[in-house]
C-alpha positions in Angstrom: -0.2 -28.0 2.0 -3.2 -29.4 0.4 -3.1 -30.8 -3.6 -2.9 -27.4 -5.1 -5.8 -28.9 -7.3 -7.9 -29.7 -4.5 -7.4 -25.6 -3.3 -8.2 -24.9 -6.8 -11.7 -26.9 -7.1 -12.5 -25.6 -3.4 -12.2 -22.0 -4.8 -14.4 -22.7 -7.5 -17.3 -24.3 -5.8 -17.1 -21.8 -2.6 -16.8 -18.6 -5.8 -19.1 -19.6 -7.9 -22.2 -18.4 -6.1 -20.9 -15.1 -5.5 -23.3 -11.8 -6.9 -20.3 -10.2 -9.1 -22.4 -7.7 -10.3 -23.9 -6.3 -7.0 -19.8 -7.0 -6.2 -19.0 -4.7 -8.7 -21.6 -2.2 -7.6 -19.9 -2.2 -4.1 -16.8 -1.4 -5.7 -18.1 1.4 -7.4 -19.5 2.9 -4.7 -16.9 2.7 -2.7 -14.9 4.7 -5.3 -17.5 7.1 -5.6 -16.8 7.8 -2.2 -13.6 7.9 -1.0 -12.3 8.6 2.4 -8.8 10.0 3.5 -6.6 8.5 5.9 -8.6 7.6 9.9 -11.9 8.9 8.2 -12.9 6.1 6.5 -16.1 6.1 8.8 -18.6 5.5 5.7 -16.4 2.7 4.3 -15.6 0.6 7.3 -19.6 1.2 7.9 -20.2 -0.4 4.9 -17.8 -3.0 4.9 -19.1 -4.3 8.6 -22.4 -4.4 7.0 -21.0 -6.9 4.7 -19.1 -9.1 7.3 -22.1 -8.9 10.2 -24.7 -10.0 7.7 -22.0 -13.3 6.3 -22.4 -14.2 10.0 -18.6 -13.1 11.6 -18.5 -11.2 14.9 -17.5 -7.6 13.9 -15.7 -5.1 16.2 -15.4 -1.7 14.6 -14.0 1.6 16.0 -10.5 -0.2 16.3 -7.6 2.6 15.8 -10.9 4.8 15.0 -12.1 3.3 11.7 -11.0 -0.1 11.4 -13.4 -3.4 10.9 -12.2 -6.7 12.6 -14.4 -9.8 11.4 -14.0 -13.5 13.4 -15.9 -16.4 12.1 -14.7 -19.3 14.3 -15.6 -22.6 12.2 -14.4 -25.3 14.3 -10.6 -26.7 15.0 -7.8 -25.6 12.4 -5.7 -22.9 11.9 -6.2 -19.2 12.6 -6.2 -17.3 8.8 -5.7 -13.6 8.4 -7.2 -11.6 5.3 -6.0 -7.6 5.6 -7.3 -4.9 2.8 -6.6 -1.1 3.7 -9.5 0.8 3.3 -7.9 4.4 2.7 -7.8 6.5 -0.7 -5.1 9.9 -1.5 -5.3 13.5 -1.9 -6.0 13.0 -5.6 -8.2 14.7 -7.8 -9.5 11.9 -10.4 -9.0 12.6 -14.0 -10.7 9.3 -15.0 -13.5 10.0 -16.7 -15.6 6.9 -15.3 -19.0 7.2 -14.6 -18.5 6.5 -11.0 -15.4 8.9 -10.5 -15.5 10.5 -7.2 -17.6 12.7 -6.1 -15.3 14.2 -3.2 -13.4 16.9 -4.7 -9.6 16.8 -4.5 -9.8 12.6 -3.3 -9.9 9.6 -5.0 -9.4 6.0 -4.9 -5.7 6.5 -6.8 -4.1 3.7 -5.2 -7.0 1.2 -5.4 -8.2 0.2 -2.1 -11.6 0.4 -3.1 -10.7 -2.8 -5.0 -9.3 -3.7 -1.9 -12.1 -3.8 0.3 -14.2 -5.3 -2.4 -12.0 -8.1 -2.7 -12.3 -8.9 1.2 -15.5 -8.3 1.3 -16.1 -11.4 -1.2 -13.9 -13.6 0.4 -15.3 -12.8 3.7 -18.8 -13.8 2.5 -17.7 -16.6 0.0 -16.0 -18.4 3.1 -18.7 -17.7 5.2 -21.3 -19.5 2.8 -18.7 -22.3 2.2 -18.0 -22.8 5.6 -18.9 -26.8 5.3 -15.9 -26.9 3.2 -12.9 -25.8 5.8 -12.5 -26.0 9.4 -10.3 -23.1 11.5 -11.0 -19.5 12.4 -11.1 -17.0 10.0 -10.4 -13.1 10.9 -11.1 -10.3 8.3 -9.2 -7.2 8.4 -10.0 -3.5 7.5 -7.2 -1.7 7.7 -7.3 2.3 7.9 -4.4 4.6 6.8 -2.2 2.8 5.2 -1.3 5.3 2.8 0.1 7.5 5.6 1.8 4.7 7.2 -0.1 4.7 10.9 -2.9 2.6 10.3 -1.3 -1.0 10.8 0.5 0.1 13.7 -2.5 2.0 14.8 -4.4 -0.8 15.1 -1.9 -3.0 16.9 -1.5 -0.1 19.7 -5.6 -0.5 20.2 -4.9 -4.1 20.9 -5.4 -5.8 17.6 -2.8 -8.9 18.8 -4.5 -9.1 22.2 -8.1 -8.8 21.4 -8.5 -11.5 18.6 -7.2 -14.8 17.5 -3.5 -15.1 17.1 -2.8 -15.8 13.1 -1.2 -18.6 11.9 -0.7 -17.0 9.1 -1.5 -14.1 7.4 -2.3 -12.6 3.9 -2.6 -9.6 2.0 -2.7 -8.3 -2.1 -2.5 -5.1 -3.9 -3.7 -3.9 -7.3 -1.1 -2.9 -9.8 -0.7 -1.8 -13.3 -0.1 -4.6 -15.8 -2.0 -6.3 -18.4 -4.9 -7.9 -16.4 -5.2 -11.3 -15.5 -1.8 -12.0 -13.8 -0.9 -12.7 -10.3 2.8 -11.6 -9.3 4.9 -13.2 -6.3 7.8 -12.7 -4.6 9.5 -15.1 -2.3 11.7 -13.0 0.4 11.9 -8.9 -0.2 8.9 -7.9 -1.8 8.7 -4.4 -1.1 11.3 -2.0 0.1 11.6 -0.1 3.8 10.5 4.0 3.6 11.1 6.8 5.4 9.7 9.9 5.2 12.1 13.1 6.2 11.0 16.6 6.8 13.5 19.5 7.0 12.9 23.0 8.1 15.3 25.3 6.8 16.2 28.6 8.9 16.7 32.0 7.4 16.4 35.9 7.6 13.6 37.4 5.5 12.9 40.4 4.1 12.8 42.4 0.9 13.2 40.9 -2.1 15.3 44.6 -2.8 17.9 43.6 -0.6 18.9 40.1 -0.8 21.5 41.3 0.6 20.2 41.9 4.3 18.6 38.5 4.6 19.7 34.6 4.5 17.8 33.5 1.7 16.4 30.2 2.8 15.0 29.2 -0.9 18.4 29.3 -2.4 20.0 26.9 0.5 16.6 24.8 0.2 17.5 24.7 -4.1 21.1 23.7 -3.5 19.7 21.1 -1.3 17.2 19.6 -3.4 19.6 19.2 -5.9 22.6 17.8 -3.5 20.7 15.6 -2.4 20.4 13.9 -5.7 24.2 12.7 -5.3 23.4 11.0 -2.4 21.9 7.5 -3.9 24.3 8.1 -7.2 27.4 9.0 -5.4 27.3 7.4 -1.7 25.6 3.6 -2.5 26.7 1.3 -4.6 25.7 0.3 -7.8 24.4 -3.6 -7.0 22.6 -1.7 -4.1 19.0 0.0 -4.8 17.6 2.8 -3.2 15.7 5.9 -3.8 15.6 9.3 -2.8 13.0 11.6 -3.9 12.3 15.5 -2.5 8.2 15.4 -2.8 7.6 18.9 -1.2 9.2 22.5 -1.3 7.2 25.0 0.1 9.0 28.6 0.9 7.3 31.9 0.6 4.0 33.9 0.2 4.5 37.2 -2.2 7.4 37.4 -4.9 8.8 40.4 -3.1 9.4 38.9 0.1 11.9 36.8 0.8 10.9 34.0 3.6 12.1 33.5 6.8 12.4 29.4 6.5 11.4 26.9 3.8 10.1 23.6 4.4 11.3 20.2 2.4 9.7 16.4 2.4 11.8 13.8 1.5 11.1 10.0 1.0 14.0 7.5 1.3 13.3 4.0 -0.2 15.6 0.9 0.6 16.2 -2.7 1.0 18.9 -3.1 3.2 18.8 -1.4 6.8 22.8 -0.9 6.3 22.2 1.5 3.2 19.1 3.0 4.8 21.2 3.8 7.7 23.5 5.7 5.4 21.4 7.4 3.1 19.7 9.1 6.8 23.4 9.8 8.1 24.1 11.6 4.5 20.6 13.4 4.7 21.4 15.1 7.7 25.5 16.2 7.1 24.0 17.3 3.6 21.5 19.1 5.4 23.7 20.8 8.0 26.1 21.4 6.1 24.6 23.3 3.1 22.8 25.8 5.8 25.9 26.1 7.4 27.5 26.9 4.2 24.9 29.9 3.7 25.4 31.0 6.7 21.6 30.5 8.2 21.0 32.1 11.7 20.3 28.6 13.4 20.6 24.9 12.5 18.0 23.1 10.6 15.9 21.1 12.1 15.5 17.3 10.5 12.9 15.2 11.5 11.7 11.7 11.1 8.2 10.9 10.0 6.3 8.1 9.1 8.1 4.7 8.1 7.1 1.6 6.6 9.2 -1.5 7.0 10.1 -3.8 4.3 8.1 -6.6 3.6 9.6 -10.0 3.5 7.4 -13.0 2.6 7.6 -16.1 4.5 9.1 -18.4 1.6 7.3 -21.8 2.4 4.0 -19.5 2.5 4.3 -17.6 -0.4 5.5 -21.0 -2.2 2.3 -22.6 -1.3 0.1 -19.3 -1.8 1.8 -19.5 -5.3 1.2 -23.1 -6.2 -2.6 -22.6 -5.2 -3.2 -19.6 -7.6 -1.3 -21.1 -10.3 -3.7 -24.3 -10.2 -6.5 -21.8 -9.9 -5.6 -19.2 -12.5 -3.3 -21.4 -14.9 0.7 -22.1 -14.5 1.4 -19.0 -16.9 -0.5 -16.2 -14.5 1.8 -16.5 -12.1 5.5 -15.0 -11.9 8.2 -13.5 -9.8 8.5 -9.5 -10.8 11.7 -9.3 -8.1 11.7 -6.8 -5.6 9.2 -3.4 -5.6 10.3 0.1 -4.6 6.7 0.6 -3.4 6.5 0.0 0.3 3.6 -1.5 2.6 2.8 -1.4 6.8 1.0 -4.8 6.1 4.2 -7.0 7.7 3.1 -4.7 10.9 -0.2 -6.6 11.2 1.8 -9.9 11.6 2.5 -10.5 15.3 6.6 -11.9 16.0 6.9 -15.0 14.0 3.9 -15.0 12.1 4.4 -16.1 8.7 3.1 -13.3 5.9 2.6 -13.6 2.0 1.8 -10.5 0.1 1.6 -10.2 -3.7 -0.3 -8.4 -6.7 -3.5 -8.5 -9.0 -2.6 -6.8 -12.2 -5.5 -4.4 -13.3 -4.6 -2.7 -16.4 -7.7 -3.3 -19.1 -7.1 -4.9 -22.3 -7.3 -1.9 -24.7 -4.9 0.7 -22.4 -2.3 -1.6 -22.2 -2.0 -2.5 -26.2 -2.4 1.4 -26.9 0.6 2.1 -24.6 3.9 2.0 -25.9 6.9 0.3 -24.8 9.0 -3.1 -26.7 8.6 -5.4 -23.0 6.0 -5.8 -19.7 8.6 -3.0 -17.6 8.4 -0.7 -20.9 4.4 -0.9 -21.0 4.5 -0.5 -17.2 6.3 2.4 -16.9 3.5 3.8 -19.8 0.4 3.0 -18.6 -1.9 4.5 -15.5 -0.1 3.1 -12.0 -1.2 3.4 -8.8 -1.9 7.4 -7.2 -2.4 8.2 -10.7 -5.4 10.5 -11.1 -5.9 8.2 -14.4 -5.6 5.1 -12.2 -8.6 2.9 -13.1 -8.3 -1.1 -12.9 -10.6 -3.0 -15.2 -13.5 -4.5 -13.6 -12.5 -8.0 -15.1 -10.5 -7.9 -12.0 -13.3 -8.2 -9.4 -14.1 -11.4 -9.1 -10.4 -13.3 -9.6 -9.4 -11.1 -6.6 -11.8 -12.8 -4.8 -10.3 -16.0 -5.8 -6.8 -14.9 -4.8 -8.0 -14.4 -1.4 -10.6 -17.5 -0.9 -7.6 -19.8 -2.6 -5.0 -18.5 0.1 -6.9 -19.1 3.2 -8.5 -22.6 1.8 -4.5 -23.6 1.4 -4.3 -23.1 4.7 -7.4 -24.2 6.3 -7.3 -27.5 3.7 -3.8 -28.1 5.2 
């Protein structure tokens, strides 16, 4: 790689013309008006605005709403930037002045900030092109918060249609005091699974428990079995998590349901336990309605999964070096391991190298208010991400920027 100095000059000269305050304004309309998963029409209209008029060759419409940008700038390596474009089923408690305005959604997990941060990279490469040689491709990802939009996108052709990556980067804004820039060499983020179950019972009046199969019951003794599995079935120097995120049984207090519905979410970092943890789902599950005597089996399904994401280490060494000489040796650190999860490796065709890491977003004045004796203390107390309080401090607009500009110019500088 290039003198992580040289990467870090680069970055300033090619940054240092950028608008941050019309920046900013795109970011807060963006979160003013966010879109759920595949209808992010209005976003990905505004974010090809923004690479067509930096000068890159824009197809849109790929997997329905996602924005591909190629600026070829002579011979050199082939650089990927991703951001997802997608907000949650959240209704904001901020309080900002530019909350949302779409009742019941909001920009919770902050890809608003995500899209803003590509979108200045995009146009602060574009302007600096004199200063790199290679291809440059800009990604707008939809759905990633239901786990279809990367793979999506590389069903519509996504490998095929555009330059093959060399390599390929991506960040994510977290909670933390802001102004630091965690990596992770290897496992970053951990495989998920989402499980739905369908529990079958007999209905009828709530008078006469006795002439039914009362499917709530056997989904209560589930929920809380299930519990045992990650404390009682993995071991201790293994993680894993195992969450039951949706009950839904009934529609009158007097009736008693004919089936109840569960979502589970499974979380690992080694396909072994996950492997496990699905085998123990299901005996759990059959076993428990069997127990109760329901009229047929359950019926367990698989639904969306994320794979884990594992940073290439020579790639997410150099990424490193270049945003320690940008943002100053102390910014930058190795948090281990997140539970969260990410399609983003899916992007990356077989043997691509990928680096992924995080922009810490919390402002100043939350995180000193907010208890806790360590940084994983104040963490776990202040606003994360799909929090309807989630709300990253606009300090972080521009150095986001600078992530992305800084990773591709270690590359293209190469």
């Amino acid at each position: 790689m290039p003198e992580p100095v040289t990467v870090a000059h680069r970055t300033e000269e090619l940054t240092a013309g950028l608008e941050v305050p019309a920046l900013t304004e795109f970011y807060q309309d963006l979160h003013r008006h966010p879109e759920l998963s595949f209808q992010e029409q209005r976003t990905a209209a505004r974010l090809a605005g923004r690479f067509k008029d930096a000068g890159y060759e824009v197809t849109e419409g790929v997997a329905g709403t996602g924005v591909v940008g190629v600026l070829a700038n002579g011979d050199g390596p082939v650089v990927w930037l991703r951001a997802d474009m997608d907000a949650l089923p959240v209704q904001e408690a901020t309080g900002l002045p530019y909350a949302s305005t779409v009742p019941g959604v909001m920009h919770a997990c902050g890809h608003d900030l995500h899209v803003t941060w590509l979108a200045g990279a995009a146009e602060a490469l574009a302007a600096g092109r004199d200063a790199w040689s290679g291809t440059l491709v800009v990604v707008g990802q939809p759905a990633e918060e239901n786990g279809g939009g990367a793979a999506a996108m590389v069903a519509d052709g996504l490998h095929e249609r555009f330059p093959r990556p060399d390599a390929l980067f991506g960040q994510h804004v977290a909670p933390g005091p802001a102004g630091f820039y965690p990596h992770t060499t290897g496992l970053a983020m951990s495989a998920s699974d989402d499980i739905d179950v369908v529990v079958h019972g007999v209905g009828g009046h709530g008078s006469r428990p006795e002439s039914t199969v009362d499917p709530v019951v056997t989904a209560a003794h589930l929920v809380t079995r299930l519990q045992t599995v990650v404390s009682r079935e993995v071991a201790a120097k293994e993680s894993a998590v195992l969450t039951v995120g949706q009950l839904h049984a009934g529609t009158r207090n007097n009736v008693i349901p004919s089936e109840a519905r569960l979502g589970l979410n499974l979380r690992t970092q080694d396909p072994r336990v996950r492997e496990r943890i699905l085998a123990a789902v299901r005996r759990i599950v059959e076993g428990e309605c069997a127990a109760a005597g329901c009229p047929r089996p359950p019926e367990v399904t698989a639904g969306s999964r994320f794979p884990a994401t594992v940073n290439d280490a020579r790639l997410a060494g150099e990424t490193a070096a270049a945003h320690r000489a940008v943002f100053g040796e102390h910014t930058v650190f190795d948090f281990g391991p997140a539970m969260g999860s990410e399609d983003f490796s899916l992007l990356a065709p077989e043997g691509v190298p990928y680096d992924y890491w995080f922009v810490t977003s919390t402002p100043a004045a939350v995180w000193e208010a907010a208890p806790g004796e360590d940084l994983a203390g104040k963490i776990d107390a202040v606003p994360s991400n799909h929090s309807p309080h989630f709300a990253p401090d606009l300090s972080v607009v521009l150095p986001g920027v600078r992530t992305l500009v800084s990773a591709a110019l270690s590359r293209f500088l190469a």
